[in-house]
C-alpha positions as CSV (number, residue, x, y, z in Angstrom):
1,X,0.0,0.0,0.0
2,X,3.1,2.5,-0.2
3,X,3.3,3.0,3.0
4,X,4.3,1.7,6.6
5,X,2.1,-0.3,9.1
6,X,2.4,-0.5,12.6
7,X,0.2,-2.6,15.1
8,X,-0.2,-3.1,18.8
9,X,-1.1,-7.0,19.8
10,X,-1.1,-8.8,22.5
11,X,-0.4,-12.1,21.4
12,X,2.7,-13.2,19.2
13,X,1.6,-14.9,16.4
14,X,-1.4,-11.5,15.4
15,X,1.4,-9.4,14.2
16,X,1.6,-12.1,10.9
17,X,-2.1,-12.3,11.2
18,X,-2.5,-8.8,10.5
19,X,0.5,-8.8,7.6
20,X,-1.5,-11.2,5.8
21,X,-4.4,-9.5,6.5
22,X,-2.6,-6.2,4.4
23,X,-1.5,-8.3,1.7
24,X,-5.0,-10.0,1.1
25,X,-6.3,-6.3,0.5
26,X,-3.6,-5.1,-1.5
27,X,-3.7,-8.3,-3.9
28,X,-7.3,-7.1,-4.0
29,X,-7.4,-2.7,-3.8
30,X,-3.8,-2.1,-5.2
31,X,-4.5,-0.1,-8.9
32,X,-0.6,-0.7,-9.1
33,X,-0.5,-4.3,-8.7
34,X,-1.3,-5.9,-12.7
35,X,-2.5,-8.8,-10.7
36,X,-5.0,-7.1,-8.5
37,X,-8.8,-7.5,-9.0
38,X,-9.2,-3.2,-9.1
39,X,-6.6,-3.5,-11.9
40,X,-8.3,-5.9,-13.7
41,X,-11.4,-4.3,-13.2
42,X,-10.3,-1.4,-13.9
43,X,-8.8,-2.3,-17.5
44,X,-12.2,-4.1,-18.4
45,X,-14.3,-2.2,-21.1
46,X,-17.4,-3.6,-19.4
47,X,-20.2,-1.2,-18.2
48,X,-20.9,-3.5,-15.4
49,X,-18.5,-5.6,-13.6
50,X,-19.1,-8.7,-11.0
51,X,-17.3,-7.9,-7.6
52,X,-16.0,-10.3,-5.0
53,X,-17.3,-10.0,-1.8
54,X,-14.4,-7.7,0.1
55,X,-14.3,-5.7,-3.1
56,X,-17.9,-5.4,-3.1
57,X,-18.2,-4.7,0.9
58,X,-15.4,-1.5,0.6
59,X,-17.1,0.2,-2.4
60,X,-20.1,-0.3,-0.5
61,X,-18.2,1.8,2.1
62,X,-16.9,4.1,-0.5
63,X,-20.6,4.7,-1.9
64,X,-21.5,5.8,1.7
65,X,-18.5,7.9,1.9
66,X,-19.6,9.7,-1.0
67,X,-23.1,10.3,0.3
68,X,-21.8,11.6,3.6
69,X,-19.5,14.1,1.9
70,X,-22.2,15.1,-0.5
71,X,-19.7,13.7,-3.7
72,X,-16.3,15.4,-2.1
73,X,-15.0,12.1,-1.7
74,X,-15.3,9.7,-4.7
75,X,-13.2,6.6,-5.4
76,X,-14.0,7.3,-9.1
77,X,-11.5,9.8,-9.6
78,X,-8.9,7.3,-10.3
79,X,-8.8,8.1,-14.5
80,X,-8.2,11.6,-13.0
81,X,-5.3,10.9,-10.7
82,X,-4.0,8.9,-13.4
83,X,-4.2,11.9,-16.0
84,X,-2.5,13.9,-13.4
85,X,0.9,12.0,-13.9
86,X,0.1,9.8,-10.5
87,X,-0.5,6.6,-13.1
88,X,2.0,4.4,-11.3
89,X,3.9,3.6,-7.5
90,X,4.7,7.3,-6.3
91,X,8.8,6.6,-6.7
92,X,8.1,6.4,-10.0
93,X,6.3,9.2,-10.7
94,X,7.5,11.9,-13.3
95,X,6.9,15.4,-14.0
96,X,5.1,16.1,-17.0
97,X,5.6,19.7,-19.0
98,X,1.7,19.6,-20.1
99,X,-2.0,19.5,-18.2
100,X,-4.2,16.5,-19.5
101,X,-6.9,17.5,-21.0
102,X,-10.3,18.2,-19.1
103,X,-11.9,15.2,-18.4
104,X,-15.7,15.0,-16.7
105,X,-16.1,12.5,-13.9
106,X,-19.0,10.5,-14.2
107,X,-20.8,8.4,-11.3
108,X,-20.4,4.8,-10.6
109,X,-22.7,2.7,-8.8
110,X,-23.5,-0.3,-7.3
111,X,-26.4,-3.6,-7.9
112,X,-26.6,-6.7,-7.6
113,X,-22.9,-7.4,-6.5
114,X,-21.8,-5.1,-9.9
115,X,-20.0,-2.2,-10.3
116,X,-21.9,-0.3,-12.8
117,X,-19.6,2.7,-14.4
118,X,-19.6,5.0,-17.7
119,X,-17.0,4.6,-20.0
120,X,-13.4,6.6,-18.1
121,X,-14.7,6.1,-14.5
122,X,-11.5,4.0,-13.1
123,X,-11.4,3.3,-9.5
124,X,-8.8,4.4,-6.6
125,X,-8.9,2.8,-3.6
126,X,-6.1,4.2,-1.9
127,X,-7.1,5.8,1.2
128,X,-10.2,3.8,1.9
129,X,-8.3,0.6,1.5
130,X,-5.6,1.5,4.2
131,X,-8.9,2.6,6.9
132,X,-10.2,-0.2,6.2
133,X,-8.1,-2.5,6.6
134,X,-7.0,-1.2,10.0
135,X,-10.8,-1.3,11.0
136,X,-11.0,-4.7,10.3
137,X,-7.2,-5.4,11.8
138,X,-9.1,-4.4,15.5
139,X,-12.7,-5.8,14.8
140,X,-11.1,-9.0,14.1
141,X,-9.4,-8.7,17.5
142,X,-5.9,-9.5,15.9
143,X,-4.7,-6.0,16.8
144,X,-5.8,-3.5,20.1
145,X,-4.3,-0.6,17.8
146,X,-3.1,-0.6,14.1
147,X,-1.3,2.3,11.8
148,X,-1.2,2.6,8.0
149,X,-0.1,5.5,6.1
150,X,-1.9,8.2,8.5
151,X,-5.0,6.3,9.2
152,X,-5.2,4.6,13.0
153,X,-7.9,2.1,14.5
154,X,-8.1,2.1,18.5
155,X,-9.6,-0.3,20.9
156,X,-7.8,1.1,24.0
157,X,-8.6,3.6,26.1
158,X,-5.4,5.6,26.5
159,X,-4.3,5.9,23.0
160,X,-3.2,9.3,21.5
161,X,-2.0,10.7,18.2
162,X,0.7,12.9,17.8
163,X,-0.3,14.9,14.4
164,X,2.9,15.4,12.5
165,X,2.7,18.7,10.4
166,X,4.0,18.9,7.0
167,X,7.1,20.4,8.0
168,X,7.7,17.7,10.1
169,X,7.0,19.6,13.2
170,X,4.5,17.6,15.8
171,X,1.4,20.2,15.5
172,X,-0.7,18.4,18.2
173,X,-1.4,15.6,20.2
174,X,-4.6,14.3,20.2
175,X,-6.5,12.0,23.0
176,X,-8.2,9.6,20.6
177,X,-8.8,6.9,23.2
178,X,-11.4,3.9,21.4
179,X,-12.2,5.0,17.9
180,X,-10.2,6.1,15.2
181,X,-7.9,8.7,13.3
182,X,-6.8,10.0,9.9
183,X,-5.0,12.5,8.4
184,X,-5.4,13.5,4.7
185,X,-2.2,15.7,3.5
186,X,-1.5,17.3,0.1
187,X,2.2,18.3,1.5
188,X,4.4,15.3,1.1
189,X,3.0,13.5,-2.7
190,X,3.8,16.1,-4.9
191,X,4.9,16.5,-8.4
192,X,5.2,19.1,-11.3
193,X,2.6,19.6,-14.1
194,X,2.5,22.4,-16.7
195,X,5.1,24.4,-14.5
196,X,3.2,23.9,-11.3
197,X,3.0,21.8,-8.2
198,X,0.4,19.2,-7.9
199,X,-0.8,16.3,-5.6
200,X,-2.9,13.5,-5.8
201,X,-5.9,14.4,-3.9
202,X,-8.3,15.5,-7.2
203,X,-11.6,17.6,-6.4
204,X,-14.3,16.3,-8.1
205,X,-15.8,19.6,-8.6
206,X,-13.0,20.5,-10.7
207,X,-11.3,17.3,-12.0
208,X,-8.1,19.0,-11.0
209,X,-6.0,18.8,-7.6
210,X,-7.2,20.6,-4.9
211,X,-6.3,24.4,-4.8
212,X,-7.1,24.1,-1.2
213,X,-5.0,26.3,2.0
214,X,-5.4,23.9,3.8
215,X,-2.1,21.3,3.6
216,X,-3.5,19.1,6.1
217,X,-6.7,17.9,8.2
218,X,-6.9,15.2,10.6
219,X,-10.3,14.0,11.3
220,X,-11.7,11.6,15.1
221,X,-14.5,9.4,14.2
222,X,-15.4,5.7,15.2
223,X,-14.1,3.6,12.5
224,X,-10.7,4.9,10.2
225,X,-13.1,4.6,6.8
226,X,-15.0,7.3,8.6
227,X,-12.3,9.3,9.2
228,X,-10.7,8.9,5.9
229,X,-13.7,10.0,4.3
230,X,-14.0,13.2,6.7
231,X,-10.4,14.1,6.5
232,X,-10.6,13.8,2.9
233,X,-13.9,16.4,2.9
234,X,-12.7,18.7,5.4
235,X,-9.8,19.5,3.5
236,X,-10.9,19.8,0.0
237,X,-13.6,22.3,1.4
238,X,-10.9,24.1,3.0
239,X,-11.8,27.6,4.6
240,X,-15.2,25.8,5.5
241,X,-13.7,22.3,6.7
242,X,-14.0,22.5,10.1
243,X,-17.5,24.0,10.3
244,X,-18.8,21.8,8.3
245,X,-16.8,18.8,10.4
246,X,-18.5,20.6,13.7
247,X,-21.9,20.0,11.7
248,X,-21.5,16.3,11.0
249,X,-22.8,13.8,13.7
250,X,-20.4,11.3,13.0
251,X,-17.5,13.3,12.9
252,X,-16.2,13.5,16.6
253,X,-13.3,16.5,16.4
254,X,-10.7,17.7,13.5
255,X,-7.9,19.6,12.9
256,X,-6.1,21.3,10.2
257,X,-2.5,22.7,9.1
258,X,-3.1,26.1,6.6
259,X,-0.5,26.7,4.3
260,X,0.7,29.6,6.4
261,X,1.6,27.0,9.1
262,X,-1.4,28.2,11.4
263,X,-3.5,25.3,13.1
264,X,-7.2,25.3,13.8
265,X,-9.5,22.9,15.8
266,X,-13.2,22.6,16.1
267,X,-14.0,23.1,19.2
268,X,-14.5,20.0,20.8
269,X,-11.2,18.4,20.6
270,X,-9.3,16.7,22.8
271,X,-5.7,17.5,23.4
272,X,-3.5,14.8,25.4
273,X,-1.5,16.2,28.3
């Protein structure tokens, strides 16, 4: 999943439990694996598409991610990112001296165990994958906390988050006790296009990466899709992120990095001694 895992168990033998638990959803959610089913799927012509059941159940949390966020978040950007020069592992990626050309997004959807998608809709499961998985990592009971690439899953108690801003700096540390965590950040994935930074985090109201000042938001909620999907939200809607966060019953607290370096909470969070 490009990124680093790190788990809390309390028996031996979980810590292999939950690395094969990783694998299983890359070989299934990776769009940079040619053996994956989202590659596959992906590369088929079809209109509609027969799922397997974990593919099926996380674009059946991805469909209620997009419903929550009113369409912010949308796994069906992935032709977008892809145009945007992130159309293979992020080591890899290369500059690119021209923007693609404008492309619309249209809406997928789900029946009957198919993905049903217009021609151009490809799928990226990126950030939903890595929640997920940590979700299931604690539900399953083979880890009391678990880590991936920003996104963290809590069963205990006394567990806090140091937020890392995106100069490196810890910006705050955050009592998230039994729940869950994730950060969305435009700061660190970044390439040139047309003379001009970019990032991989594409706003679906304007098929382009997000223009956002906001570099980073962190969002508590009780499962890490949740908070994926809300960190995701709050900081493609930038200047309005956090009020809309404070509107949103399932969104417990957030917090964001502007680009000036200046960090803002919503009002009910919870900062660890």
């Amino acid at each position: 999943m490009g990124t680093t895992v790190m788990v809390r168990t309390r028996r031996e033998g979980e810590i292999e439990a939950v690395r094969h638990l990783f694998e299983d959803v890359e070989r299934i959610c990776s769009r940079f694996r040619e053996d994956s089913e989202l590659t596959r799927l992906n590369q088929n012509p079809a209109i509609a598409v027969e799922l397997s059941s974990m593919l099926q159940t996380i674009l059946e949390h991805a469909s209620n991610a997009r419903q929550r966020t009113g369409g912010l978040v949308d796994i069906g950007v992935g032709q977008l990112v892809s145009d945007w020069g992130y159309d293979r592992t992020f080591t890899e990626v290369e500059d690119r001296t021209e923007p693609p050309s404008p492309r619309r997004l249209g809406k997928w959807t789900l029946q009957d165990g198919r993905l049903h998608r217009p021609p151009g809709v490809a799928i990226d499961l990126g950030g939903i994958a890595k929640g997920w998985t940590c979700d299931l990592a604690v539900e399953r009971g083979l880890a009391s906390v678990a880590s991936a690439g920003g996104d963290v899953r809590s069963a205990e108690e006394t567990t806090t988050v140091e937020i890392i801003d995106p100069w490196s700096e810890p910006a705050v540390t955050v009592a998230l006790g039994v729940g869950a965590l994730a950060t969305s950040s435009v700061s660190r994935r970044r390439w040139r296009v047309g003379g001009r930074d970019v990032h991989h985090l594409i706003d679906p109201r304007t098929s382009q990466p997000s223009s956002s000042p906001v570099l980073s938001a962190s969002a508590l909620a009780a499962t890490a899709v949740e908070a994926e999907a809300a960190a995701k939200a709050i900081l493609l809607l930038g200047p309005d992120g956090l009020d809309w966060a404070e509107r949103q019953p399932w969104v417990r607290s957030a917090v964001v990095v502007w680009n000036d370096g200046n960090v803002y909470a919503t009002t009910d969070l919870e900062v660890a001694a």
